[in-house]
C-alpha atoms as one frame of an Amber mdcrd trajectory, in Angstrom:
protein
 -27.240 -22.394  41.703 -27.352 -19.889  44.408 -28.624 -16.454  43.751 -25.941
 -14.650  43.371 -24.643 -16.752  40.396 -27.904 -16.273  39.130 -27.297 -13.100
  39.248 -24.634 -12.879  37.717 -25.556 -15.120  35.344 -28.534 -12.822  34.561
 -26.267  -9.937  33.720 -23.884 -11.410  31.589 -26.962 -12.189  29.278 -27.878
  -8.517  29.269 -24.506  -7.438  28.325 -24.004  -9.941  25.610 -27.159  -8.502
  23.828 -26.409  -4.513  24.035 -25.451  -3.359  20.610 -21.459  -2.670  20.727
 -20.463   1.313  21.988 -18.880   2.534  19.415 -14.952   3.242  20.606 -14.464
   7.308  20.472 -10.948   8.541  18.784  -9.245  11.769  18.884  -7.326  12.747
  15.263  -4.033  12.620  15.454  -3.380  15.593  13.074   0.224  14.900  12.811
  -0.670  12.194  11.265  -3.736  13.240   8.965  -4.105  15.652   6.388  -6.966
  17.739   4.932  -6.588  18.674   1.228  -7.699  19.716  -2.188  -7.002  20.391
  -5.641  -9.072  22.707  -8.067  -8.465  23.392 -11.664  -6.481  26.385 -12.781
  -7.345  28.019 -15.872  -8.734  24.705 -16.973  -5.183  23.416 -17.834  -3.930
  21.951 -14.358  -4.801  21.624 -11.191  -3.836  23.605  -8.150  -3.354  21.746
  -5.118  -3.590  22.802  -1.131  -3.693  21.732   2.091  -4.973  22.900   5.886
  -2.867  22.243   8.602  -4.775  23.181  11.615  -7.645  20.853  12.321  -9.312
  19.101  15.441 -11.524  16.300  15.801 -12.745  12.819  16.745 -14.369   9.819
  15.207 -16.510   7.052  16.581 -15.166   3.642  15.237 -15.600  -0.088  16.173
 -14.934  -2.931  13.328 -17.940  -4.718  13.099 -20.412  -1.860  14.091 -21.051
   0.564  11.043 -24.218   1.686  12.341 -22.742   4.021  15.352 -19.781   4.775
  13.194 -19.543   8.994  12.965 -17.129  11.409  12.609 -16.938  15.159  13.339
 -13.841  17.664  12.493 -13.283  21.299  12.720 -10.714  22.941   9.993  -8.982
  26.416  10.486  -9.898  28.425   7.215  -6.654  30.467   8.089  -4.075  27.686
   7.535  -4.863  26.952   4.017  -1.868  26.548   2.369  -1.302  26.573  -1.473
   2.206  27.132  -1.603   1.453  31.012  -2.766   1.521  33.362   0.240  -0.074
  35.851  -2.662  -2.945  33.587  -3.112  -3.472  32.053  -0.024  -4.090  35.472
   1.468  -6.385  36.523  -1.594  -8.341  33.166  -0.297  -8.706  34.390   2.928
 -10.377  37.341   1.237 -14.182  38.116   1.433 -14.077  37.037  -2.358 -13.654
  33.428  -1.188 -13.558  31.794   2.083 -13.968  35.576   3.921 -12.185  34.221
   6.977 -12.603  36.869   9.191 -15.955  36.428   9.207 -15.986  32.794   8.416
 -12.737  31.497  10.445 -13.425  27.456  10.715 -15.512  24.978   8.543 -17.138
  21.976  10.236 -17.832  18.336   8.944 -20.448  16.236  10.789 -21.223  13.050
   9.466 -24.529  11.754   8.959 -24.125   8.219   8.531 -22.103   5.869   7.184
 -22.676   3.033   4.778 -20.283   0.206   3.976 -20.094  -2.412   0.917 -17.665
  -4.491   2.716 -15.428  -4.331   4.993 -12.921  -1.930   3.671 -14.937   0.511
   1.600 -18.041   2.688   1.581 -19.728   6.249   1.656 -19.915   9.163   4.317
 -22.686  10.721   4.329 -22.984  14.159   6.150 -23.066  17.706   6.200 -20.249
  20.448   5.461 -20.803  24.086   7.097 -19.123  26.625   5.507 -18.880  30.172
   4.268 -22.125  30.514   7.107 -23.627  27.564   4.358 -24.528  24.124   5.427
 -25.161  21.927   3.035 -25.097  17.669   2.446 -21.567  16.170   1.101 -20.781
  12.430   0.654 -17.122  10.839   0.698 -15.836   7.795  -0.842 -14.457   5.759
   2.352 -11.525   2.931   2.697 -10.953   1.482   6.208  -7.039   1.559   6.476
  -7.414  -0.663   9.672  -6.438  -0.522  13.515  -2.649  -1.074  15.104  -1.813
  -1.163  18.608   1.575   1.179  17.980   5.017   0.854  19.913   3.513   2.948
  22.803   0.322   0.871  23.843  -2.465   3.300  22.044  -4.668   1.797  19.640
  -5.460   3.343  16.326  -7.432   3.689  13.363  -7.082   4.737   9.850  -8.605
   6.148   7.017  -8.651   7.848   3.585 -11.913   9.688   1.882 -12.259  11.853
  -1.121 -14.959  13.412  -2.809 -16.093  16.458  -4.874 -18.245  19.651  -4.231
 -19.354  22.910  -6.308 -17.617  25.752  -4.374 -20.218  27.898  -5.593 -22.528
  26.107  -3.448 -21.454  27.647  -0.454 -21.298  30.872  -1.884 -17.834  30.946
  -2.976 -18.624  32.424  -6.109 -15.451  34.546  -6.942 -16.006  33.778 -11.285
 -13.108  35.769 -13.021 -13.534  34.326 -17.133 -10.632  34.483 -19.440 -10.692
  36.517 -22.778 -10.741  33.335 -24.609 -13.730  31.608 -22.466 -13.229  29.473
 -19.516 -13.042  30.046 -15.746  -9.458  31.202 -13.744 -10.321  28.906 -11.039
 -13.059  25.882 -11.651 -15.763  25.659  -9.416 -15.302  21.781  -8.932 -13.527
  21.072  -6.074 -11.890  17.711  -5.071 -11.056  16.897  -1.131  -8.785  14.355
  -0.217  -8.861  12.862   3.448  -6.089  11.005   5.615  -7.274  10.550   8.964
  -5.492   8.715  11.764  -6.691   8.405  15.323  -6.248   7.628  18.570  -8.579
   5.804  20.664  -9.557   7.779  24.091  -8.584   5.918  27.092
């Protein structure tokens, strides 16, 4: 074996025992969605969306330890299907965008009970307050679509106390009970593409 096989040979070794990269995604937000319900006057439940978000996720099947995910949401394109509301929102009683225009979720880490479901764990900023949150996660799976690009899926959901992050806007009705709750429940469809 001359030396340049060796060589060769040599390297192929090393490469076969580096840990797998992690493959990095952009969201595809036209295919995602970011949103959440919260109880109204403790009879239903008030549900909303944001439209406007940007971010990427690192995902390779097989290699949960450098999965991680990081997203940036636009307070201002809430959307509760009440103009009224939504701009009462935007209002330093709650999210106070003007001061507070984006919120920011940067997982942690990422542990899996199989191969389709497990927990985020990772950190929320918002309202200027940055605290831990964990998500339920299920692995949709990857495609190659019509067009050659790979992609990924997902769905997550998980609860937080709004007061937390000093959204503490309390208004009680004459009979006892809150307006608006103070549990809130976030629902996640993420789909992404993988960066050529």
């Amino acid at each position: 074996m001359n030396f340049a096989i060796k060589l060769a040979f040599v390297c192929l070794l090393l490469l076969s025992s580096l840990p797998l990269m992690a493959a990095t995604y952009d969201i595809d937000a036209g295919h995602s969605s970011v949103g959440f319900k919260i109880k109204h006057m403790a009879i239903s439940n008030v549900k909303g969306t944001f439209s406007d978000f940007e971010g990427t996720f690192n995902f390779t099947p097989g290699d949960k330890k450098n999965w991680s995910v990081e997203a940036t949401i636009s307070v201002n394109s809430i959307n509760t299907g009440d103009s009224d509301r939504d701009n009462h929102l935007l209002a330093p009683d709650f999210f106070d965008a003007e001061k507070f225009p984006t919120m920011v979720f940067k997982s942690t880490k990422v542990e899996m009970k199989d191969e389709e479901e497990g927990t985020i764990y990772g950190t929320l900023t918002m309202h200027g307050v940055a605290l831990p949150v964990t998500l339920d996660l299920e692995v949709n799976g990857t495609i190659t679509d019509p067009w050659g690009n790979d992609r990924a899926g997902f769905s997550a959901e998980g609860k937080i106390n709004r007061k937390d992050w000093g959204l503490s806007y309390g208004k009680v009705m004459e009979g006892g009970g809150l307006v608006i709750g103070n549990e809130v429940k976030i629902s996640l469809e993420v789909e992404g593409i993988k960066k050529k």
